[in-house]
PyMOL Python script that loads the backbone (N, CA, C, O; Angstrom):
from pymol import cmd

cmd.read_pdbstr("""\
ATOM      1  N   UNK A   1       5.069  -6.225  18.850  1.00  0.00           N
ATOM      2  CA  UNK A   1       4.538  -6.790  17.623  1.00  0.00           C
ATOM      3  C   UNK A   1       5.669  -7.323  16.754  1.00  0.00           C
ATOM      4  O   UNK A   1       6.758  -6.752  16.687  1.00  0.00           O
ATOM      5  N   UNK A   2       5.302  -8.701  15.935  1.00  0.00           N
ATOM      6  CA  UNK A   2       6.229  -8.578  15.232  1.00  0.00           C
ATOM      7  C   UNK A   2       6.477  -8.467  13.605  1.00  0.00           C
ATOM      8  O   UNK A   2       5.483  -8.561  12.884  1.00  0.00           O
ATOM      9  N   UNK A   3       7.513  -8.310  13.126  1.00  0.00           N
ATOM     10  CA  UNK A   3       8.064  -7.282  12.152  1.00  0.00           C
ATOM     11  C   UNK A   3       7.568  -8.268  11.025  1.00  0.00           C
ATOM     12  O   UNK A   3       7.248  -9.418  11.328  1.00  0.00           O
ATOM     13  N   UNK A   4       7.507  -7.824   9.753  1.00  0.00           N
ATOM     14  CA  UNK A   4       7.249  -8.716   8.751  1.00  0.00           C
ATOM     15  C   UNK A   4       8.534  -8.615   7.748  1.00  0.00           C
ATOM     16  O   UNK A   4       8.712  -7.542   7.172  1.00  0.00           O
ATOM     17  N   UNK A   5       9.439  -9.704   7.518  1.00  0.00           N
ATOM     18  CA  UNK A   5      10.598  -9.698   7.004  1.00  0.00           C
ATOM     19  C   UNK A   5      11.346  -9.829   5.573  1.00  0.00           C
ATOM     20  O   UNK A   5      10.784  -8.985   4.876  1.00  0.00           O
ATOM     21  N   UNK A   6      12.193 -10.378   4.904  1.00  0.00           N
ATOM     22  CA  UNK A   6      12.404 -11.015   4.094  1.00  0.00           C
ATOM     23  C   UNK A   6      11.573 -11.939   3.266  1.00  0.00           C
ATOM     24  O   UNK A   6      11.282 -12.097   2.080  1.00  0.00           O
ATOM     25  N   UNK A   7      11.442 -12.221   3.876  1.00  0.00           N
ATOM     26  CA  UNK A   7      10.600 -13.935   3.425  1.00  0.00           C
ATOM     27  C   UNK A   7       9.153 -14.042   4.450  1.00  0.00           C
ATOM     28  O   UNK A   7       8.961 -14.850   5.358  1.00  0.00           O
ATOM     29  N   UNK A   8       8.298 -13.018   3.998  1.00  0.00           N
ATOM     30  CA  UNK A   8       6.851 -13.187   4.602  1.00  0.00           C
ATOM     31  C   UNK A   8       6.073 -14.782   4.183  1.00  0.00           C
ATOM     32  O   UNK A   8       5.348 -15.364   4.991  1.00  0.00           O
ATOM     33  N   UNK A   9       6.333 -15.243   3.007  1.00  0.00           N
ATOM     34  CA  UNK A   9       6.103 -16.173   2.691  1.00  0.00           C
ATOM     35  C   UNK A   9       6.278 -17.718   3.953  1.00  0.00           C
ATOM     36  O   UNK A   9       5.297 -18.419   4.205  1.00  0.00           O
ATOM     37  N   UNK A  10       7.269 -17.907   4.400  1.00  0.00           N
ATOM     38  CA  UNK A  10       7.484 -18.642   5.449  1.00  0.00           C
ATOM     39  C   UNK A  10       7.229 -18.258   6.671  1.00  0.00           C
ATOM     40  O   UNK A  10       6.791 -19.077   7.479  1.00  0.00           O
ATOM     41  N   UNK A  11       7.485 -16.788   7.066  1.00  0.00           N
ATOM     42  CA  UNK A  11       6.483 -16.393   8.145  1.00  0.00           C
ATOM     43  C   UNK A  11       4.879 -16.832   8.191  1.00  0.00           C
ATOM     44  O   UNK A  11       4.381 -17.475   9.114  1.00  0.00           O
ATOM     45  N   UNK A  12       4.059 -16.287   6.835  1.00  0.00           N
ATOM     46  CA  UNK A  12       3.058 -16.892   6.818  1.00  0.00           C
ATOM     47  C   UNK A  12       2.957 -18.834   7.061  1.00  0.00           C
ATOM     48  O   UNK A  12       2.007 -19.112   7.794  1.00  0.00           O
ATOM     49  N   UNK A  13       3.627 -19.891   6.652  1.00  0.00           N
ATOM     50  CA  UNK A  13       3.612 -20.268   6.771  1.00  0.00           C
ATOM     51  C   UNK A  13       3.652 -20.742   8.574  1.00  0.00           C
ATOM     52  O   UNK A  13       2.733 -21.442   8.999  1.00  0.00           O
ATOM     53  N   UNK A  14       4.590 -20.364   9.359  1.00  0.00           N
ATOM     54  CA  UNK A  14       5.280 -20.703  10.435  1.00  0.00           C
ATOM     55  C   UNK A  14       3.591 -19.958  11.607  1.00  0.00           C
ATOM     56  O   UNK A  14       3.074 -20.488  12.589  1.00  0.00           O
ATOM     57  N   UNK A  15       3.251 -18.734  10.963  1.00  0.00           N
ATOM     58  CA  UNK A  15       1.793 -18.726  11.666  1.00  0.00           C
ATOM     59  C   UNK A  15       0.860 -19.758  11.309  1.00  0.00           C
ATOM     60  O   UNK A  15       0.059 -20.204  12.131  1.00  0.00           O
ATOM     61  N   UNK A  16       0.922 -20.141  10.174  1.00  0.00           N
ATOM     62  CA  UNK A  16      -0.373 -20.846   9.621  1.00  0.00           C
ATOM     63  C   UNK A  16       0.096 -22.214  10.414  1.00  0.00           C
ATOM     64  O   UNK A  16      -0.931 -22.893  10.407  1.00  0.00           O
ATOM     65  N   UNK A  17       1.357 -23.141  11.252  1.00  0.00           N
ATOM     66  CA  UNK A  17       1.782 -24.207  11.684  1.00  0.00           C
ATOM     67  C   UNK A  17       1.277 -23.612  13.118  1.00  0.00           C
ATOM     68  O   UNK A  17       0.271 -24.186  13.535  1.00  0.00           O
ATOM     69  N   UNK A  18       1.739 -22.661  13.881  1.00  0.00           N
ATOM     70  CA  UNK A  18       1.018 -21.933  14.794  1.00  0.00           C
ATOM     71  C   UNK A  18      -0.213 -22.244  15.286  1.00  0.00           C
ATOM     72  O   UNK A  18      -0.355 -22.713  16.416  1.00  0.00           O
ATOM     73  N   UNK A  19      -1.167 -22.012  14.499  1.00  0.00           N
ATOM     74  CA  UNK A  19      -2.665 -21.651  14.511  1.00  0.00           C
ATOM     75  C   UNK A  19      -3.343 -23.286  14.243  1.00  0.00           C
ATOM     76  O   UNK A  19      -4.471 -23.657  14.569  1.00  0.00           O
ATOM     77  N   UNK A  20      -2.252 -24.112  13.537  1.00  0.00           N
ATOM     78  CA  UNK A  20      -3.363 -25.277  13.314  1.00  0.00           C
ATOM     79  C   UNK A  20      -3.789 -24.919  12.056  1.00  0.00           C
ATOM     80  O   UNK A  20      -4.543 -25.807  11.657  1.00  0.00           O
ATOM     81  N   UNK A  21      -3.646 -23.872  11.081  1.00  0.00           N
ATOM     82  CA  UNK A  21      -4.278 -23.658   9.584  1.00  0.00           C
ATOM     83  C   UNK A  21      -3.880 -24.026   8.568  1.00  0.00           C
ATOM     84  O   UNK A  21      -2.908 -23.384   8.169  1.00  0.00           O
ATOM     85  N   UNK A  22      -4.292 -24.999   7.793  1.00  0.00           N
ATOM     86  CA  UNK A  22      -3.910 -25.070   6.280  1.00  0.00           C
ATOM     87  C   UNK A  22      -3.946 -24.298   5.423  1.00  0.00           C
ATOM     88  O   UNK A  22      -5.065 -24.002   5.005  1.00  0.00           O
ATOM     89  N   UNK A  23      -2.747 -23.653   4.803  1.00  0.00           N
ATOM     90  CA  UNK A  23      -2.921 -23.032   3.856  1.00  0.00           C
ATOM     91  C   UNK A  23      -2.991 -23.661   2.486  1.00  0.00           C
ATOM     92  O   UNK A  23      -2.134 -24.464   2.117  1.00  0.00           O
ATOM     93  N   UNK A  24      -4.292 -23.199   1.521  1.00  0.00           N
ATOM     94  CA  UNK A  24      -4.283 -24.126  -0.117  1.00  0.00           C
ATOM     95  C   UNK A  24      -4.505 -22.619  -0.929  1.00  0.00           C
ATOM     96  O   UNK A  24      -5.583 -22.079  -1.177  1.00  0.00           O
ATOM     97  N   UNK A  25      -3.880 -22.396  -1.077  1.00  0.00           N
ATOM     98  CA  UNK A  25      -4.145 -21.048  -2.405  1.00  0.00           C
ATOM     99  C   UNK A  25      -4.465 -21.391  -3.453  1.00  0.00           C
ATOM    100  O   UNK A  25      -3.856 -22.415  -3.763  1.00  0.00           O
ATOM    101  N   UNK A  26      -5.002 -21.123  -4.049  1.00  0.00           N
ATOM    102  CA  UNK A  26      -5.819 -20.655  -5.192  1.00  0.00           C
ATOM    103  C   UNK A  26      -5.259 -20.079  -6.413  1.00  0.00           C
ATOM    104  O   UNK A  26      -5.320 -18.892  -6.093  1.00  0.00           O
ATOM    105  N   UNK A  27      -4.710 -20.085  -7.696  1.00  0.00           N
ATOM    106  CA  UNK A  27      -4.217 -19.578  -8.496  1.00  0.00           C
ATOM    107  C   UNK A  27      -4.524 -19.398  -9.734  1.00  0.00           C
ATOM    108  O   UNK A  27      -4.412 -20.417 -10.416  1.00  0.00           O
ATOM    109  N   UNK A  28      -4.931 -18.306 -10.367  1.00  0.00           N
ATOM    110  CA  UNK A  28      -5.347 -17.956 -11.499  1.00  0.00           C
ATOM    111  C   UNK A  28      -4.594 -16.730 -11.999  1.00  0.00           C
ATOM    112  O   UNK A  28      -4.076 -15.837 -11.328  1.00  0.00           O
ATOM    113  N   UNK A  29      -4.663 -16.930 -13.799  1.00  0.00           N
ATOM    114  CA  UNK A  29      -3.318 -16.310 -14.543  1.00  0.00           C
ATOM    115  C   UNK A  29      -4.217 -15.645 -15.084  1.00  0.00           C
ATOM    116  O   UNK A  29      -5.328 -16.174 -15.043  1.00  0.00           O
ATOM    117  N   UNK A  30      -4.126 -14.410 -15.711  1.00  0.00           N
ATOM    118  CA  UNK A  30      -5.076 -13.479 -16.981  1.00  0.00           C
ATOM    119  C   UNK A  30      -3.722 -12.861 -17.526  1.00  0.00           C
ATOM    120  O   UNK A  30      -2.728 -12.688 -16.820  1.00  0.00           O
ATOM    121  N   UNK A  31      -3.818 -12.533 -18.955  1.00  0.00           N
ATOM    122  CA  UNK A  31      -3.119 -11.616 -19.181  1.00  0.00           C
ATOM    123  C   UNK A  31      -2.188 -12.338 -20.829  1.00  0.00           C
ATOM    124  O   UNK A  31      -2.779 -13.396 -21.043  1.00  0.00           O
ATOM    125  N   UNK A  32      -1.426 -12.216 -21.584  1.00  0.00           N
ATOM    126  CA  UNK A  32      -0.930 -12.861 -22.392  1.00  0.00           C
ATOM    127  C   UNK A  32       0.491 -13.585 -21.936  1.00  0.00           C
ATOM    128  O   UNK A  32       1.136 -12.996 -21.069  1.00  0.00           O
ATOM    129  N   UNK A  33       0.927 -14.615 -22.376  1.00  0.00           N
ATOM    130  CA  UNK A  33       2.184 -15.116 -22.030  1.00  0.00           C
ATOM    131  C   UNK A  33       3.095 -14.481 -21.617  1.00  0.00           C
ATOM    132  O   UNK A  33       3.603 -14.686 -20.515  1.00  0.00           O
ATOM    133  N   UNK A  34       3.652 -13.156 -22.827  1.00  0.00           N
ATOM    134  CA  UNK A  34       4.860 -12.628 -22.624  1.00  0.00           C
ATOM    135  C   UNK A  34       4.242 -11.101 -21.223  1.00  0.00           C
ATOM    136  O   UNK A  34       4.965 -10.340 -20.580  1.00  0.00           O
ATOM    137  N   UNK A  35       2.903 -11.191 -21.234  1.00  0.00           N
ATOM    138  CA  UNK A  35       2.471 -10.140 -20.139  1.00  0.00           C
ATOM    139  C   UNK A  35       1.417 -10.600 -18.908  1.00  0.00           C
ATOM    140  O   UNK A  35       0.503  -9.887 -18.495  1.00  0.00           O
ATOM    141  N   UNK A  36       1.755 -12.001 -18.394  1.00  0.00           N
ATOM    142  CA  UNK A  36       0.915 -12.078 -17.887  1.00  0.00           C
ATOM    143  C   UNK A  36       0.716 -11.837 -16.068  1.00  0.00           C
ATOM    144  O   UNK A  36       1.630 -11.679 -15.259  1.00  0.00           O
ATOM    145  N   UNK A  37      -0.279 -11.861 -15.882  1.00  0.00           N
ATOM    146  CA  UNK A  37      -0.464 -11.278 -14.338  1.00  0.00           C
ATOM    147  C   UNK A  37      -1.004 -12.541 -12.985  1.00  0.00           C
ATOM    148  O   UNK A  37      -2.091 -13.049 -13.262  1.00  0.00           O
ATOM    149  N   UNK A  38      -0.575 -12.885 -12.074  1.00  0.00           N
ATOM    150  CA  UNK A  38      -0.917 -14.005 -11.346  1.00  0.00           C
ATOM    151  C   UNK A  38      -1.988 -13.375 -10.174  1.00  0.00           C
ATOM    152  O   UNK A  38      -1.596 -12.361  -9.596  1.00  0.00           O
ATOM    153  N   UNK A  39      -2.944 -13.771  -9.902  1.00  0.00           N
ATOM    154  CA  UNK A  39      -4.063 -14.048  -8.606  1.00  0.00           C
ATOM    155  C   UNK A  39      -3.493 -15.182  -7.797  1.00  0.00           C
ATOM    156  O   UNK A  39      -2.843 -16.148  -8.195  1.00  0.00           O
ATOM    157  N   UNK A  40      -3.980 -14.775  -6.233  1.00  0.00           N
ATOM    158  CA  UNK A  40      -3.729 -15.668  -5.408  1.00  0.00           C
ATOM    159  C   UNK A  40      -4.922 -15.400  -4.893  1.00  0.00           C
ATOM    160  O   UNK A  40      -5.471 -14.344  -5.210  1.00  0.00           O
ATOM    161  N   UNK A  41      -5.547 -16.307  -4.001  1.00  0.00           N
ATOM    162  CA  UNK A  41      -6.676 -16.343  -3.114  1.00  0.00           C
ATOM    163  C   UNK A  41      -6.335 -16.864  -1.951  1.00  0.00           C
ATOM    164  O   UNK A  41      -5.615 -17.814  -2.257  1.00  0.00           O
ATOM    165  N   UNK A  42      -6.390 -16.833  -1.201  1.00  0.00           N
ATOM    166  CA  UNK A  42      -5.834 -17.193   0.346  1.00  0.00           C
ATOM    167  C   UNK A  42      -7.140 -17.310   1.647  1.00  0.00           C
ATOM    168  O   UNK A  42      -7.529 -16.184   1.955  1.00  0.00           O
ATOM    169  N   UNK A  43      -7.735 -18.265   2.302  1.00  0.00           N
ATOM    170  CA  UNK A  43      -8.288 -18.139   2.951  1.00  0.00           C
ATOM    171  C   UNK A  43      -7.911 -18.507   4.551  1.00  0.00           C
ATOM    172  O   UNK A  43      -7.968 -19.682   4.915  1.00  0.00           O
ATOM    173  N   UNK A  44      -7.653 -17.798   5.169  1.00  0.00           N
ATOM    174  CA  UNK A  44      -6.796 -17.751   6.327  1.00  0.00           C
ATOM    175  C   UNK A  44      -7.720 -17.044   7.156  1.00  0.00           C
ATOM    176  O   UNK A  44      -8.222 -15.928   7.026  1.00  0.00           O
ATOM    177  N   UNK A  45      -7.912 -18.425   8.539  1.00  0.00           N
ATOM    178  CA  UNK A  45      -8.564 -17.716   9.648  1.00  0.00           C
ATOM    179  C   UNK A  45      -9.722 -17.127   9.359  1.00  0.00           C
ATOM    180  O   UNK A  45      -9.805 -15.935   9.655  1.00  0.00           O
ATOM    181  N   UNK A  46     -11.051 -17.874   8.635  1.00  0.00           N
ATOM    182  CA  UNK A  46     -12.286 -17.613   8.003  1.00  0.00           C
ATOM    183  C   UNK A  46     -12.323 -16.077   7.435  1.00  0.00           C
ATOM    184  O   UNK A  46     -13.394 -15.473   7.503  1.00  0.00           O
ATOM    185  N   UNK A  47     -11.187 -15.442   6.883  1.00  0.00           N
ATOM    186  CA  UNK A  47     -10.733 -14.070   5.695  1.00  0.00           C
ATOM    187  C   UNK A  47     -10.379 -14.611   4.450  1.00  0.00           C
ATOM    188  O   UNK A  47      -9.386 -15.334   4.379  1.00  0.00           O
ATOM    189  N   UNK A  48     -10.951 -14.398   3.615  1.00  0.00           N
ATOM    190  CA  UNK A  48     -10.096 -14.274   2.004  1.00  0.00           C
ATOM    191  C   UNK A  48      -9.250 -13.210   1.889  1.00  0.00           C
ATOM    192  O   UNK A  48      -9.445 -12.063   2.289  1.00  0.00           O
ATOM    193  N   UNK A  49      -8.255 -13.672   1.295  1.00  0.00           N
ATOM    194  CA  UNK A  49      -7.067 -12.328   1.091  1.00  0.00           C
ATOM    195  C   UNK A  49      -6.754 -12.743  -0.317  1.00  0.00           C
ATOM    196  O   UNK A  49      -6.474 -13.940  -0.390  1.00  0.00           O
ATOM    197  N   UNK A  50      -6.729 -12.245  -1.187  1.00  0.00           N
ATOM    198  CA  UNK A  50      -6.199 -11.811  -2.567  1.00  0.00           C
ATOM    199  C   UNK A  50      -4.447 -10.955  -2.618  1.00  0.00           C
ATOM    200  O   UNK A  50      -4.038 -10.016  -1.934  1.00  0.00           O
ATOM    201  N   UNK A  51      -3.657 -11.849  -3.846  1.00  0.00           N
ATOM    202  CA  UNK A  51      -2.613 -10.930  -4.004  1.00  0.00           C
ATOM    203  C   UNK A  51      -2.379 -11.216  -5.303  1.00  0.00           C
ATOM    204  O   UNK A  51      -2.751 -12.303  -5.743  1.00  0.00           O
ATOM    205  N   UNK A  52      -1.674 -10.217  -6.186  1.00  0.00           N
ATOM    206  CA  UNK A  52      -1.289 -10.051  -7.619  1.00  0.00           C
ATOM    207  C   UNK A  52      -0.208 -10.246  -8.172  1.00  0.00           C
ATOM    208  O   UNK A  52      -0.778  -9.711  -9.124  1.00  0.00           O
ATOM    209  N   UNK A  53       0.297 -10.362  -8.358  1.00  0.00           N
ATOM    210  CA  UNK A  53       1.614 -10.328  -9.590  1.00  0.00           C
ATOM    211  C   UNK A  53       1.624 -10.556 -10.339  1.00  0.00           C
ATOM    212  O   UNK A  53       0.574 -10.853 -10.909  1.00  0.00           O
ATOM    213  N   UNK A  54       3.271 -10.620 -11.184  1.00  0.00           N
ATOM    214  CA  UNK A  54       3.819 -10.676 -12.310  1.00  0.00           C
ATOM    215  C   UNK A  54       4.757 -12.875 -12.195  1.00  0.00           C
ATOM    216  O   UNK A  54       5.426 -13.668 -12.857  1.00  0.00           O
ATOM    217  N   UNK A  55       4.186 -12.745 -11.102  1.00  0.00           N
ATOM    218  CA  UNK A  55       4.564 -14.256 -11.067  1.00  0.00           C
ATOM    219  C   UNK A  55       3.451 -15.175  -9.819  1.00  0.00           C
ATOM    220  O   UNK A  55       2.546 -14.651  -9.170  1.00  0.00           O
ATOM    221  N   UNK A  56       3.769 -16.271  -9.785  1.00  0.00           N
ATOM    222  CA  UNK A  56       2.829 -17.105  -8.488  1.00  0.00           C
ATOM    223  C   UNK A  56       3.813 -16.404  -7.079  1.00  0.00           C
ATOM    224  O   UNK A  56       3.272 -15.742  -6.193  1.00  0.00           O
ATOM    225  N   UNK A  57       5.117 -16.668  -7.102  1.00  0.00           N
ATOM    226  CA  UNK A  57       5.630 -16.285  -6.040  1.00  0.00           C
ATOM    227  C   UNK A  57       5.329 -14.933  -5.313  1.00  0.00           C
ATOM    228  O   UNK A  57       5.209 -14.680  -4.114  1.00  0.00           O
ATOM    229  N   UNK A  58       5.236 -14.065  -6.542  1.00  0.00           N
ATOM    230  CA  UNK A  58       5.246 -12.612  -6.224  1.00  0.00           C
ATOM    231  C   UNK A  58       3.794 -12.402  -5.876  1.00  0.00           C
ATOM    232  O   UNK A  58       3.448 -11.297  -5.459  1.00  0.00           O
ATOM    233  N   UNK A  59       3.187 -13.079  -5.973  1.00  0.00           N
ATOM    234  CA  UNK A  59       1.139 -12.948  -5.821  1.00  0.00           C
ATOM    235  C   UNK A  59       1.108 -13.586  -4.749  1.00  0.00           C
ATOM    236  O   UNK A  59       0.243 -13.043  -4.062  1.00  0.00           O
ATOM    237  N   UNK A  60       1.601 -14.523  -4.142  1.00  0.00           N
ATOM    238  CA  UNK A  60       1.489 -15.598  -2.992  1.00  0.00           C
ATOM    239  C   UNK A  60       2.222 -14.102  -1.900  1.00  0.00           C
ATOM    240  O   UNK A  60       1.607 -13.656  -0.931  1.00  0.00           O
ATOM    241  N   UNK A  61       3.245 -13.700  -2.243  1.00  0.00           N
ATOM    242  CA  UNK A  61       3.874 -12.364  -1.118  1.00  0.00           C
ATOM    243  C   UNK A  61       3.140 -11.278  -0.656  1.00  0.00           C
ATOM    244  O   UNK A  61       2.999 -10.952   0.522  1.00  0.00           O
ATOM    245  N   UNK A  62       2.689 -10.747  -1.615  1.00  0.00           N
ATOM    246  CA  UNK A  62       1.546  -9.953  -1.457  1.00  0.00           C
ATOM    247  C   UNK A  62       0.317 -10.027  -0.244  1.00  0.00           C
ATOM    248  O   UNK A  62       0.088  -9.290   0.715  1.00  0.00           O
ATOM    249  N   UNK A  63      -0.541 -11.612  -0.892  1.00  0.00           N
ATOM    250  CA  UNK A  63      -1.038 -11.969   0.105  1.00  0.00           C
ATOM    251  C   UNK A  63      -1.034 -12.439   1.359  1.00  0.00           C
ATOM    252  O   UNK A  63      -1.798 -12.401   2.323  1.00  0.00           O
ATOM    253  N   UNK A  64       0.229 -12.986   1.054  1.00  0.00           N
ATOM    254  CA  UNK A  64       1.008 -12.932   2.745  1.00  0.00           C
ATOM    255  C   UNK A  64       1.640 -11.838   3.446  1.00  0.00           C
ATOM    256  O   UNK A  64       2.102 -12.087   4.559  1.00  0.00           O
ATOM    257  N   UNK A  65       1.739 -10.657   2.976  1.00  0.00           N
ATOM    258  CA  UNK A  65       1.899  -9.426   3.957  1.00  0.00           C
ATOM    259  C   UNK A  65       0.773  -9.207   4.528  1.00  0.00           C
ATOM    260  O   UNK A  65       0.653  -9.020   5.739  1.00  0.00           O
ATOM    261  N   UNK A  66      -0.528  -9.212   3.374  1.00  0.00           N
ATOM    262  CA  UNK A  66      -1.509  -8.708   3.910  1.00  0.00           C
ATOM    263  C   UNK A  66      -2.350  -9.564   5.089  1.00  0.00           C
ATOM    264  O   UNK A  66      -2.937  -9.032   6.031  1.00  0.00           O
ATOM    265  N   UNK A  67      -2.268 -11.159   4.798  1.00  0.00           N
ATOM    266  CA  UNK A  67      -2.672 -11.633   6.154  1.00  0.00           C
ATOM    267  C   UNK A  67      -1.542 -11.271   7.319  1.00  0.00           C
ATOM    268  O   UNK A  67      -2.036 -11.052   8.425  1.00  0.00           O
ATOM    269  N   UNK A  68      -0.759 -11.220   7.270  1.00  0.00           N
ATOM    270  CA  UNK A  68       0.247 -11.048   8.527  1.00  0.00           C
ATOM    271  C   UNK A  68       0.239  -9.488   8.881  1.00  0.00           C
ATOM    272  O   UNK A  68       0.922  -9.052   9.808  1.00  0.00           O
ATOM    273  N   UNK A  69      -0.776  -8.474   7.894  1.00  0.00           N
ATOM    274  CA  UNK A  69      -0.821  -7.058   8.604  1.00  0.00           C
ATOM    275  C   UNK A  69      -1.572  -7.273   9.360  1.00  0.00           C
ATOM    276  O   UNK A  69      -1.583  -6.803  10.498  1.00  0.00           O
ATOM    277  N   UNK A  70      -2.759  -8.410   8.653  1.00  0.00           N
ATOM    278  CA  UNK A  70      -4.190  -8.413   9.637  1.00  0.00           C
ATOM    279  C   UNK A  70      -3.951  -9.180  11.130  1.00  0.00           C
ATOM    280  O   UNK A  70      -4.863  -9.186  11.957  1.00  0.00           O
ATOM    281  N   UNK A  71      -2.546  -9.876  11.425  1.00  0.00           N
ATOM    282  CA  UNK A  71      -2.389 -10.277  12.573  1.00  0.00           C
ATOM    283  C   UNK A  71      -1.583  -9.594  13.043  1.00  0.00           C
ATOM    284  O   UNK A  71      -0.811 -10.409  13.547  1.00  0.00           O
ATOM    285  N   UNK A  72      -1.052  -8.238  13.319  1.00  0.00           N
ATOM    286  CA  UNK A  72      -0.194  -7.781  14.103  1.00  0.00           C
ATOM    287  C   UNK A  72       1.179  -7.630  13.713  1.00  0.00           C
ATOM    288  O   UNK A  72       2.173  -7.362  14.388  1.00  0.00           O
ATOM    289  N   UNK A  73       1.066  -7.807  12.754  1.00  0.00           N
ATOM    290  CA  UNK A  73       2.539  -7.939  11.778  1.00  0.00           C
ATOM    291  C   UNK A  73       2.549  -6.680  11.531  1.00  0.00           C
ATOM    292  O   UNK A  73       1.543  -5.991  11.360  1.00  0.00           O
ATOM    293  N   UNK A  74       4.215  -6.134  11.485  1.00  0.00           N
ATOM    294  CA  UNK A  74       4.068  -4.641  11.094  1.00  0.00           C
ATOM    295  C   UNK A  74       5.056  -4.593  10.182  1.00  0.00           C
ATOM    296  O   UNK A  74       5.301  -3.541   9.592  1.00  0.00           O
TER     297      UNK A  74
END
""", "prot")
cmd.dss("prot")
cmd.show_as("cartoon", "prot")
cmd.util.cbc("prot")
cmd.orient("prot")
């Protein structure tokens, strides 16, 4: 199996070139300026995956561990 690394973000990507899948995320902010919190939505391989943060980058990571747990990624 393989490992999920540094930069899951381009892994996800490099599966999603793989598979033939477009990835378009989804992004929505709640929270106040100086506190706010980022949503990602991810639909990969007919799954929605959701991830959170304190930024887009850090919400986009999230959800890319979690699709790449759901493929064998460890």
């Amino acid at each position: 199996m393989p490992r999920i690394n540094k930069d899951p973000i381009n892994q996800l990507n490099n599966l999603a070139q793989q598979k033939g899948i477009k990835i378009n995320p989804q992004f929505s902010s709640s929270g106040t300026q100086n506190n706010e919190e980022w949503t990602v939505d991810i639909e990969f391989d007919g799954t929605n995956y959701t991830g959170k943060g304190s930024s887009k980058p850090e919400a986009k990571k999230v959800a890319a561990i979690k699709i790449l747990k759901d493929h064998g990624y460890t």
